[in-house]
Steps between C-alpha positions, in 0.01 A plus 500: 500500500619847426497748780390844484670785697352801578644849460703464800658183399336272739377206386057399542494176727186416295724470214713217658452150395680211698497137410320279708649194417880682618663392743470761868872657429408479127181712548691740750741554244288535204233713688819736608640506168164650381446723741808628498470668881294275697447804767420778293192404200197658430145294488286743268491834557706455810871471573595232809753540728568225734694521809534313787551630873612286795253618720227650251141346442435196329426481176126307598448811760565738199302332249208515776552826541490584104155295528343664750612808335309458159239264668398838663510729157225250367208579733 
């Protein structure tokens, strides 16, 4: 598959494509060598950072928190 990168160079998650059948460090690798910086991507219109902290929320507690976040735009 042929990714597309936006004006900033970053590359659209929802343009990577990884082999099932791979093996795990054959994925990894492929997956990586598509997305070219597996912390820094966009999804759509938006760019993703990732970073991790030693002490910082959990990524579940965050998601949550996104969730209850739009859950309460929709009423």
């Amino acid at each position: 598959m042929v990714n597309s990168a936006n004006n900033n160079g970053l590359i659209d998650i929802e343009t990577v494509s990884v082999d099932k059948s791979l093996t795990r460090d054959a994925r990894i690798r492929e997956y990586v060598r598509q997305i070219k910086d597996p912390y820094h991507f966009t999804c759509r219109e938006y760019n993703v950072t990732v970073v991790y902290s030693k002490n910082g929320l959990k990524l579940e507690d965050c998601l949550r928190q996104i969730i209850g976040l739009y859950a309460g735009r929709q009423s």
